[in-house]
N, CA, C and O atoms as a GROMACS GRO file, in nm:
protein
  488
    1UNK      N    1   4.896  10.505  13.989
    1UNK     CA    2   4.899  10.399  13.891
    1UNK      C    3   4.938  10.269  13.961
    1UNK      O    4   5.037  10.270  14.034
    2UNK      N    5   4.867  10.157  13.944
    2UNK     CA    6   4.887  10.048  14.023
    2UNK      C    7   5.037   9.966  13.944
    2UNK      O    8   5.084  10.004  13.836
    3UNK      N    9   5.088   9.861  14.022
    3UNK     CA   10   5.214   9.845  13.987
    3UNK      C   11   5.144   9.747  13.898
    3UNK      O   12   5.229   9.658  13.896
    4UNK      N   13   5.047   9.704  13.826
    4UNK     CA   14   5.035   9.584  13.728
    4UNK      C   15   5.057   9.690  13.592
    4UNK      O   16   5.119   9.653  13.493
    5UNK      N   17   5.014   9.790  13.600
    5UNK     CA   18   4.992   9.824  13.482
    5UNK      C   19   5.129   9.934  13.483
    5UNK      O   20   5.136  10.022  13.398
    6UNK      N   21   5.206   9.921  13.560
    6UNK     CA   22   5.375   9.949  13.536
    6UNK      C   23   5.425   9.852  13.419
    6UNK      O   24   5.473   9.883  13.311
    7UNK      N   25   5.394   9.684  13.489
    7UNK     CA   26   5.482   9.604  13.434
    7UNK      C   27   5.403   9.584  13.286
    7UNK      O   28   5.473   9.549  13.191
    8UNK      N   29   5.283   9.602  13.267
    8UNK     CA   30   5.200   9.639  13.115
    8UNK      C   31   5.317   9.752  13.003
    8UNK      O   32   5.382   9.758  12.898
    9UNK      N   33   5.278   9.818  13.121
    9UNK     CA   34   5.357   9.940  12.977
    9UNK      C   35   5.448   9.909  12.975
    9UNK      O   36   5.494   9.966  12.876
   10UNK      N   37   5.557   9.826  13.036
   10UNK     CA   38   5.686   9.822  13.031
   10UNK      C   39   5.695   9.706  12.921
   10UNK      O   40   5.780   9.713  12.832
   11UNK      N   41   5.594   9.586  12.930
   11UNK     CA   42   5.608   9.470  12.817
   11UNK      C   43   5.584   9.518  12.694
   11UNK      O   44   5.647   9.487  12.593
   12UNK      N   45   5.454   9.625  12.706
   12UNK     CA   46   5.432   9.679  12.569
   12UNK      C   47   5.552   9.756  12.483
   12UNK      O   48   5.536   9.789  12.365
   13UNK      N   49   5.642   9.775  12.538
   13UNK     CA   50   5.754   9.911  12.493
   13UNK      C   51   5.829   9.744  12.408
   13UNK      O   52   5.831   9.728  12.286
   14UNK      N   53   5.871   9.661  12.491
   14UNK     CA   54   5.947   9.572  12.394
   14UNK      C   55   5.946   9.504  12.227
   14UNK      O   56   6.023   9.451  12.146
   15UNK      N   57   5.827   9.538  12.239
   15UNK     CA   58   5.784   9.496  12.062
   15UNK      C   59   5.796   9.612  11.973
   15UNK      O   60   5.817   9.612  11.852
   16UNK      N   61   5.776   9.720  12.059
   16UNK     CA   62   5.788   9.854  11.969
   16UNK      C   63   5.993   9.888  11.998
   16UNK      O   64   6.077   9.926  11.916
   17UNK      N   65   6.002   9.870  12.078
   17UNK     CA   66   6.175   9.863  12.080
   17UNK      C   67   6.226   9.785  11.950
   17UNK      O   68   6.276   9.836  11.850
   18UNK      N   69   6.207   9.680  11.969
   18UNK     CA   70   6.218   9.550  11.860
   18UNK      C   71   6.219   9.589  11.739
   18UNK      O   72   6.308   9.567  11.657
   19UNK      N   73   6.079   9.673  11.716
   19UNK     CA   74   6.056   9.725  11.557
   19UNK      C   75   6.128   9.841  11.518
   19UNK      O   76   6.148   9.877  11.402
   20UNK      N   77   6.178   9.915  11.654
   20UNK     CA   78   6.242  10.013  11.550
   20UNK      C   79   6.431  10.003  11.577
   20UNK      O   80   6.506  10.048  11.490
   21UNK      N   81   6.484   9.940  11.702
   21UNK     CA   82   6.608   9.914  11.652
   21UNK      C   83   6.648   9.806  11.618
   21UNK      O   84   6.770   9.791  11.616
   22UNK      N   85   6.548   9.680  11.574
   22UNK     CA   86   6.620   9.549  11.508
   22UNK      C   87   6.669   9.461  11.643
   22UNK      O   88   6.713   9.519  11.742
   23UNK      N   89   6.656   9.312  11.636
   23UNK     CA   90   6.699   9.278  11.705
   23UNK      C   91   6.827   9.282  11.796
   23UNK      O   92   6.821   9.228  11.907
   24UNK      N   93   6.966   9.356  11.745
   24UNK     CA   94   7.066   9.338  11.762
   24UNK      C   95   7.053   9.517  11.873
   24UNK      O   96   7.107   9.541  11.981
   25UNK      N   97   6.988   9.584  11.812
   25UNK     CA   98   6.975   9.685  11.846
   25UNK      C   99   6.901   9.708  12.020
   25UNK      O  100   6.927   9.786  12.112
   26UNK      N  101   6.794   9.589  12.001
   26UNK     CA  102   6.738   9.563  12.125
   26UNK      C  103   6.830   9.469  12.202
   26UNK      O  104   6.878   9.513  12.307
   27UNK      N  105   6.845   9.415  12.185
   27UNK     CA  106   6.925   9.334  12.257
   27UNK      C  107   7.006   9.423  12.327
   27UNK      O  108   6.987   9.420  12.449
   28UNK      N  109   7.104   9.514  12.282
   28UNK     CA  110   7.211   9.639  12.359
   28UNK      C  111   7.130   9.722  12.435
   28UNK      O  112   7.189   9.778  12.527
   29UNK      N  113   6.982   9.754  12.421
   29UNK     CA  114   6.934   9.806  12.505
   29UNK      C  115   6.942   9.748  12.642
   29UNK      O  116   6.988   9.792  12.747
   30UNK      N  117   6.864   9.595  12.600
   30UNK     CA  118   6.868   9.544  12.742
   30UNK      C  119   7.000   9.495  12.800
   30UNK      O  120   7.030   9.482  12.918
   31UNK      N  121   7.060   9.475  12.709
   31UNK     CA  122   7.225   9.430  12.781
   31UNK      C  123   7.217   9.633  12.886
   31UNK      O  124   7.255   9.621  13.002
   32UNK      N  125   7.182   9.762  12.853
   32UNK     CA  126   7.223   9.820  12.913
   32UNK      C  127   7.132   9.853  13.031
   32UNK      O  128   7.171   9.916  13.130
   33UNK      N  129   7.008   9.806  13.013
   33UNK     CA  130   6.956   9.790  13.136
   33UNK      C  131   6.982   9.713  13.273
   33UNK      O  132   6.947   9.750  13.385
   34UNK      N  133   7.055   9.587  13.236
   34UNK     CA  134   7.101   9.491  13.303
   34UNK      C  135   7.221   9.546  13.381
   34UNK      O  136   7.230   9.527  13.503
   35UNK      N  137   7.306   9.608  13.318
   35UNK     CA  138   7.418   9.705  13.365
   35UNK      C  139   7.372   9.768  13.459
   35UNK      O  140   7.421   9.769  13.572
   36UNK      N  141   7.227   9.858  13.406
   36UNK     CA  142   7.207   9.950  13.517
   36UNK      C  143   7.150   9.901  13.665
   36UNK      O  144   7.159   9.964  13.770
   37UNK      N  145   7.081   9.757  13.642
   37UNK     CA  146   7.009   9.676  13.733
   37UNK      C  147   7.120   9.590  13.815
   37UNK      O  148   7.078   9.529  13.914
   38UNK      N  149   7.249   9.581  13.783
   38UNK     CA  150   7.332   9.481  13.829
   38UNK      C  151   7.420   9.553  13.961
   38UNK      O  152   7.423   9.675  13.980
   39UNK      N  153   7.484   9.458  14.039
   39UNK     CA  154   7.564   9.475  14.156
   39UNK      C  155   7.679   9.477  14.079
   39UNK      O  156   7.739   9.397  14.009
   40UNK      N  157   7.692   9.598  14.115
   40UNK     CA  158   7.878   9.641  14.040
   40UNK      C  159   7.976   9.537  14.044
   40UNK      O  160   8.033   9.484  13.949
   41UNK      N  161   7.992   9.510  14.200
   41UNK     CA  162   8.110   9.426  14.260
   41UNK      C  163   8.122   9.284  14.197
   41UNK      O  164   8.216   9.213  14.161
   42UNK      N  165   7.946   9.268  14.200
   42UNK     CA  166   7.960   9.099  14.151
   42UNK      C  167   7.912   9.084  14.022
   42UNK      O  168   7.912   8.963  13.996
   43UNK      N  169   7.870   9.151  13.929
   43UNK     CA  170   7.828   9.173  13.779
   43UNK      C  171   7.706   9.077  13.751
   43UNK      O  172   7.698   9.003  13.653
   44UNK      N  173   7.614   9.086  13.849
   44UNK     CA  174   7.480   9.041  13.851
   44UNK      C  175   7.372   9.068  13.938
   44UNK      O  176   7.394   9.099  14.055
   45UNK      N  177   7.286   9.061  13.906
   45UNK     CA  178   7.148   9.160  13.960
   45UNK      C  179   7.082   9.035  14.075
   45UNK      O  180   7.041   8.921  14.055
   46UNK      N  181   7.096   9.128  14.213
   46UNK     CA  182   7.072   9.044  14.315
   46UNK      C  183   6.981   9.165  14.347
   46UNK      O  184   6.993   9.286  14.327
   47UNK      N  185   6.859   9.069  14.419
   47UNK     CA  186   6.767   9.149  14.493
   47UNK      C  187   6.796   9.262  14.541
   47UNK      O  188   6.735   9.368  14.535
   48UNK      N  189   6.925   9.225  14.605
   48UNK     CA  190   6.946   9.425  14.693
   48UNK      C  191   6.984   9.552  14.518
   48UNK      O  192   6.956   9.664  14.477
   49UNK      N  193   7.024   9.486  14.495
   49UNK     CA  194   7.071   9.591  14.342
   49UNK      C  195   6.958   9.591  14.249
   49UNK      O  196   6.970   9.672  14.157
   50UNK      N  197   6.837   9.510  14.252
   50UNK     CA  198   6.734   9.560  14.190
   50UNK      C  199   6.643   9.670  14.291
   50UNK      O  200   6.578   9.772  14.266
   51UNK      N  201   6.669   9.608  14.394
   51UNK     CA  202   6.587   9.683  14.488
   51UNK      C  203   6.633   9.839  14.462
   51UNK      O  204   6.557   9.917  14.406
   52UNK      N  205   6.783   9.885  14.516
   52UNK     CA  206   6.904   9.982  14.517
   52UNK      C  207   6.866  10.041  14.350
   52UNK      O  208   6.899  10.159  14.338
   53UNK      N  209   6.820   9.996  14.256
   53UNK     CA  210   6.850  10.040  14.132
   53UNK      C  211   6.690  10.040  14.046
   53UNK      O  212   6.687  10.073  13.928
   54UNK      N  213   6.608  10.015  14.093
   54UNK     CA  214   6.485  10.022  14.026
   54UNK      C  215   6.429  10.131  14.043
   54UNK      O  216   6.329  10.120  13.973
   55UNK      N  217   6.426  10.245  14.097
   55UNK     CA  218   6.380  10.384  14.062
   55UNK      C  219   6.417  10.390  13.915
   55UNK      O  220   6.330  10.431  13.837
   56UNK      N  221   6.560  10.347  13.861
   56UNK     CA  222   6.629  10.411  13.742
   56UNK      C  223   6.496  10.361  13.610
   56UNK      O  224   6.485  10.442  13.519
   57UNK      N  225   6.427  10.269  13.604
   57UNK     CA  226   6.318  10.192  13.561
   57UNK      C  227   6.222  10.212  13.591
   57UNK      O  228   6.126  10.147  13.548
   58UNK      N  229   6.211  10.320  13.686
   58UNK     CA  230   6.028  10.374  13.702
   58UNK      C  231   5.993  10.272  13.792
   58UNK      O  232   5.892  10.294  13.859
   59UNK      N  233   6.062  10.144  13.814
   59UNK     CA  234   5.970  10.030  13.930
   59UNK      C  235   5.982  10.069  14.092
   59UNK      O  236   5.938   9.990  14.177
   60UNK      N  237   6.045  10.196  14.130
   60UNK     CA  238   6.032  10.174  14.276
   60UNK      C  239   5.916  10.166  14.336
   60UNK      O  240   5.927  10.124  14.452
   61UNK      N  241   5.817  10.188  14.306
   61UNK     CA  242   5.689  10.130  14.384
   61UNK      C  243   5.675   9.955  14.392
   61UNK      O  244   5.566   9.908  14.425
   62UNK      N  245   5.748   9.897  14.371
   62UNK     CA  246   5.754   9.742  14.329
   62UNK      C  247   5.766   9.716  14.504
   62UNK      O  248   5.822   9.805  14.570
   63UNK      N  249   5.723   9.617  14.561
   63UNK     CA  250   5.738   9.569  14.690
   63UNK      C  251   5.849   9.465  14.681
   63UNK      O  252   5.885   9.406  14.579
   64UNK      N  253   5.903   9.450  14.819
   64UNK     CA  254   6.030   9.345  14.820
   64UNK      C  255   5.967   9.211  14.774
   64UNK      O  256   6.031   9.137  14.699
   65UNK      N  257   5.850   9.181  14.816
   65UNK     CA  258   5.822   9.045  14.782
   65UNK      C  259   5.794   9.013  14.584
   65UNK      O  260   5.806   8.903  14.529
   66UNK      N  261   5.756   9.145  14.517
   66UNK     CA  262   5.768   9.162  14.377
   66UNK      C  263   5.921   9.158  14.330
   66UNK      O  264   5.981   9.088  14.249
   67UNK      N  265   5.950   9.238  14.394
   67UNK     CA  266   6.139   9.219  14.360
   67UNK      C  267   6.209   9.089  14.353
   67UNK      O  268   6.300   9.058  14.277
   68UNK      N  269   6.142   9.004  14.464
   68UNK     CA  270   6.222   8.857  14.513
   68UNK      C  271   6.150   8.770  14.362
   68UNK      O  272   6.206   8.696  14.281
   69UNK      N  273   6.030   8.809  14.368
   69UNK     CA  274   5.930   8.710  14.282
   69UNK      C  275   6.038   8.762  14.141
   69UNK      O  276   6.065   8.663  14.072
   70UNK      N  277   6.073   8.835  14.111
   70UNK     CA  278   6.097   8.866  13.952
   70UNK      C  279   6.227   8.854  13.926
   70UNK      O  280   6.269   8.848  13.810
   71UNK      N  281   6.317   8.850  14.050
   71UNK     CA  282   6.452   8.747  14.044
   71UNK      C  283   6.429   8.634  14.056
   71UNK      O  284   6.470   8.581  13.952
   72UNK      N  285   6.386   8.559  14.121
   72UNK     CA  286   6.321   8.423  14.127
   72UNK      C  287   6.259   8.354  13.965
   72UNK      O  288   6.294   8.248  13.913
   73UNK      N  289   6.187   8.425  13.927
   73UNK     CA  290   6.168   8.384  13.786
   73UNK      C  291   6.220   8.373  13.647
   73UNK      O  292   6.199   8.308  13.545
   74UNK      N  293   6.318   8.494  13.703
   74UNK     CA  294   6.477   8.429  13.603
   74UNK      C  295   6.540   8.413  13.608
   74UNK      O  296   6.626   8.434  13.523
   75UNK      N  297   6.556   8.352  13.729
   75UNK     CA  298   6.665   8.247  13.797
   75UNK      C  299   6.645   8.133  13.733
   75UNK      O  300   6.568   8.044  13.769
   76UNK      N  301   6.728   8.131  13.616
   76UNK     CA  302   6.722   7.974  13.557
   76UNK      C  303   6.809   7.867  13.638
   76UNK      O  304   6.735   7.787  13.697
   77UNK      N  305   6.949   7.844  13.657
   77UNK     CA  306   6.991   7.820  13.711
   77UNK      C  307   7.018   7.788  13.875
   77UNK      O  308   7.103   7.710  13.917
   78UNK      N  309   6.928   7.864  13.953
   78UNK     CA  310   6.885   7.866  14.087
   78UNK      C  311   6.993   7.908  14.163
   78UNK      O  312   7.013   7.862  14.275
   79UNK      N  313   7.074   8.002  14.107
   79UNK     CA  314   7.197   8.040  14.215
   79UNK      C  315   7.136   8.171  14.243
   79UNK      O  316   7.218   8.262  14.234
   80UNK      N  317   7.034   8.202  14.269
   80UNK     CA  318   6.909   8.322  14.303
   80UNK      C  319   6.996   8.456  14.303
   80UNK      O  320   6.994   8.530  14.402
   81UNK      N  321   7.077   8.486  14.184
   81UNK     CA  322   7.084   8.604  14.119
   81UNK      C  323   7.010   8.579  13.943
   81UNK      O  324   6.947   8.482  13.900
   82UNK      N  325   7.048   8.710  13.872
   82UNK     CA  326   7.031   8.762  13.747
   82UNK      C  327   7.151   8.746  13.657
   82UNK      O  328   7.216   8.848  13.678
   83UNK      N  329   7.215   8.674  13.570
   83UNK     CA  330   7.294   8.725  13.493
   83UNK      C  331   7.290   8.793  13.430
   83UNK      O  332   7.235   8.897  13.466
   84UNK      N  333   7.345   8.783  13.291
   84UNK     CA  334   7.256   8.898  13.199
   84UNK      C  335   7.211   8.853  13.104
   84UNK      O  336   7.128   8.922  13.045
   85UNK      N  337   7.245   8.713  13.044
   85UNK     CA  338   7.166   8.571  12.980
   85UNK      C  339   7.002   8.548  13.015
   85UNK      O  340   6.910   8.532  12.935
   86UNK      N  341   6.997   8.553  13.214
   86UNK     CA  342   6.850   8.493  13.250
   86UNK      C  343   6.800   8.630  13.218
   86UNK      O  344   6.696   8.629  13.153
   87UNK      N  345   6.863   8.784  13.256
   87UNK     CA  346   6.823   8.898  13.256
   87UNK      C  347   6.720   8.905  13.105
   87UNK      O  348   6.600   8.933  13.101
   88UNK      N  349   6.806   8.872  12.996
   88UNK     CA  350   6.751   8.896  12.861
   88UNK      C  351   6.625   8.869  12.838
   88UNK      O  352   6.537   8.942  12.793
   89UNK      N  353   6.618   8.660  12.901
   89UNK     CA  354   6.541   8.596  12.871
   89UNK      C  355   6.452   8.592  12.927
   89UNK      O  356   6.355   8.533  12.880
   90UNK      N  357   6.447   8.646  13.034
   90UNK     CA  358   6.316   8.719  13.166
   90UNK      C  359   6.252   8.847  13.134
   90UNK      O  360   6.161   8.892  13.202
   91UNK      N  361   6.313   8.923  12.998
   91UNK     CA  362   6.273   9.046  12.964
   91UNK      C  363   6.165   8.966  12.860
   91UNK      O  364   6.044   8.981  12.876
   92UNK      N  365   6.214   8.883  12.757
   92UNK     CA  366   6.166   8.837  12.647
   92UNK      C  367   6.002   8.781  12.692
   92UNK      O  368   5.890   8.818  12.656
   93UNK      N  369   6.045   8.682  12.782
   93UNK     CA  370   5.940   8.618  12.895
   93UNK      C  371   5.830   8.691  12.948
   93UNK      O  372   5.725   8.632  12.976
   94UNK      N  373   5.844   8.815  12.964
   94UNK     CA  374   5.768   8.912  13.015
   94UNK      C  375   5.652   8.930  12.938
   94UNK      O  376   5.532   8.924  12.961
   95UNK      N  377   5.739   8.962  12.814
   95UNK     CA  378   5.676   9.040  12.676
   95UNK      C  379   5.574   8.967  12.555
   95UNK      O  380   5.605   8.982  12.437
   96UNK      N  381   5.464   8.896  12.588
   96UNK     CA  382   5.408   8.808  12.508
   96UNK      C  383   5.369   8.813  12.364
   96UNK      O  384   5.322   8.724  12.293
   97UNK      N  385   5.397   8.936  12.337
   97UNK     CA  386   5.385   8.978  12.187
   97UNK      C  387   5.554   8.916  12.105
   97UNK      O  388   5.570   8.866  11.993
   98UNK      N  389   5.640   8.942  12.197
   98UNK     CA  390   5.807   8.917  12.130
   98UNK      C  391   5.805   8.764  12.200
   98UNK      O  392   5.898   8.702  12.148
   99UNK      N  393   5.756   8.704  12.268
   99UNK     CA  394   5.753   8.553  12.288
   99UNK      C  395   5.618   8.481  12.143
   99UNK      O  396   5.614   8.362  12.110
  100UNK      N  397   5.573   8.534  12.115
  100UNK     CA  398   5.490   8.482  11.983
  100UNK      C  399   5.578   8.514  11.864
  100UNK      O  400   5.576   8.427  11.778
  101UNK      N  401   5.666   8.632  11.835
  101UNK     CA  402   5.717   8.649  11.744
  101UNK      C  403   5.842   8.566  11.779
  101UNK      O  404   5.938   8.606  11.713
  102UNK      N  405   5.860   8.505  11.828
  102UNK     CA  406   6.022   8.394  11.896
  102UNK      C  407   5.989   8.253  11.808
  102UNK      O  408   6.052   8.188  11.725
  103UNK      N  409   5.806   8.238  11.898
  103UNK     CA  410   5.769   8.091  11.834
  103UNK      C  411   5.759   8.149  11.689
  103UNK      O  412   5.856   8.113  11.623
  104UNK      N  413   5.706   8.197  11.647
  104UNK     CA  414   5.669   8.198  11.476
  104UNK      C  415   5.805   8.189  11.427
  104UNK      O  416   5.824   8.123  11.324
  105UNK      N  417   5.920   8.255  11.497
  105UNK     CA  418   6.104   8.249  11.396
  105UNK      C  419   6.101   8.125  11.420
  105UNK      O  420   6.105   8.056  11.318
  106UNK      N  421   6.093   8.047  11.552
  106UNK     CA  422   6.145   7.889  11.579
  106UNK      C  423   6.070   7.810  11.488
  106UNK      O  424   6.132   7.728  11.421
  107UNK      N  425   5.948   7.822  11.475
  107UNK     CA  426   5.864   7.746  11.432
  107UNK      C  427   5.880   7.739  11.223
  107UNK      O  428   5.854   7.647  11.146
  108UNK      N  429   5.922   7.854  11.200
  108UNK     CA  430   5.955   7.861  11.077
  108UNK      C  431   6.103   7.788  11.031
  108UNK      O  432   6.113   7.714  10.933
  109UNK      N  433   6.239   7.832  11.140
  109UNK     CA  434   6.365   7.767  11.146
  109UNK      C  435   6.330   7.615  11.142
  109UNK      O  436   6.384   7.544  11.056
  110UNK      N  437   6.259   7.572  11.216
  110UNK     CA  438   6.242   7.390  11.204
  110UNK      C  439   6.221   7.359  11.090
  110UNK      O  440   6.297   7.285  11.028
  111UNK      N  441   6.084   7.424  11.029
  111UNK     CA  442   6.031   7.411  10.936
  111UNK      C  443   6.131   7.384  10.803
  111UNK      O  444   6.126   7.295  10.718
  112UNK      N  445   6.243   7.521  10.826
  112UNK     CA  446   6.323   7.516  10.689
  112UNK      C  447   6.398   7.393  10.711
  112UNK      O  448   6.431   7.321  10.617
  113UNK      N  449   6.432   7.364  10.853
  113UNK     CA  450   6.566   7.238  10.916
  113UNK      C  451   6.471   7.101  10.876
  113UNK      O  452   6.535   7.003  10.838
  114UNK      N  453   6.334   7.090  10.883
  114UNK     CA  454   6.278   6.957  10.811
  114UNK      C  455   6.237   6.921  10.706
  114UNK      O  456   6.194   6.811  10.671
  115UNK      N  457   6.253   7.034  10.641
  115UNK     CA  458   6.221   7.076  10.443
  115UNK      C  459   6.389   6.984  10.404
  115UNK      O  460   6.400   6.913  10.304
  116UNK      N  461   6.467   6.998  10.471
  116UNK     CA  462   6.578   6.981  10.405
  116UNK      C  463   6.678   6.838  10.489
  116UNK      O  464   6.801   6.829  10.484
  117UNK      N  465   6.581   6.738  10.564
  117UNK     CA  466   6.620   6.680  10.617
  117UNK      C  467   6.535   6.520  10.547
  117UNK      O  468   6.467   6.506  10.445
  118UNK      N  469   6.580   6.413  10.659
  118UNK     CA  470   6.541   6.275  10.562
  118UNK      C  471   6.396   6.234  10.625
  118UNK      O  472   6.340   6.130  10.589
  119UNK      N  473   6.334   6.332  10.729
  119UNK     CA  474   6.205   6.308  10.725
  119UNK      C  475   6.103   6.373  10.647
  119UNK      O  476   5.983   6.361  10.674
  120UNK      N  477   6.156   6.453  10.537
  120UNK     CA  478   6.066   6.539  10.448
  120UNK      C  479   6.059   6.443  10.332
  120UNK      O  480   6.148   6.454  10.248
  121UNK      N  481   5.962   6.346  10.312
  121UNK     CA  482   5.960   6.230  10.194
  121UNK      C  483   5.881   6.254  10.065
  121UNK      O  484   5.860   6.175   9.972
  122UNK      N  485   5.841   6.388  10.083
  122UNK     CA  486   5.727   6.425   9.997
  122UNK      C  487   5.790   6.464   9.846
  122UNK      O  488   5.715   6.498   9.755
   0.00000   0.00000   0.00000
């Protein structure tokens, strides 16, 4: 199985996660993935501890330069680890079905925040 269609099935599982334990529910999942992906000592996921810890995720076929690339991309901050903040939001990021269902909540939240504000003149 080629490693693209690893990181496929793995985005696809997040919307079906989503639907059946609720947001709050998913969320503790990935807070416990992050646990399992993180450097004990320093309580964040650095290349060697994804590297060291991605069998547990089915990704050890992932190459170092995939590993670097997928810390690198949720490295918000650029201190080129993982917290468990960028961790979340690099899972979410992944998953383009739960990044459409993000915009449709945001996009509806404004909506209610300009229904009830002094640019709604109607």
């Amino acid at each position: 199985m080629a490693t693209g269609q690893k990181m496929n099935e793995f985005q696809d599982m997040l919307p079906i996660m989503a639907d059946k334990l609720g947001g709050e529910g998913l969320i503790g999942e990935l807070c416990k993935g992050f646990n399992l992906l993180m450097d004990k000592e320093t309580g964040v996921i650095t290349f060697e501890s994804l590297k060291k810890n991605s069998s547990l995720l089915g990704l050890q076929d992932l190459r170092d330069d995939e590993l670097k690339s997928m810390v690198k991309e949720g490295d918000l901050n650029g201190d080129g680890v993982l917290d468990q903040m960028e961790f979340c939001v690099l899972m979410f990021r992944l998953s383009p079905e739960l990044m459409e269902q993000s915009e449709e909540l945001l996009e509806y939240a404004l909506e209610q925040e300009l229904k009830g504000s002094c640019f709604d003149r109607n």
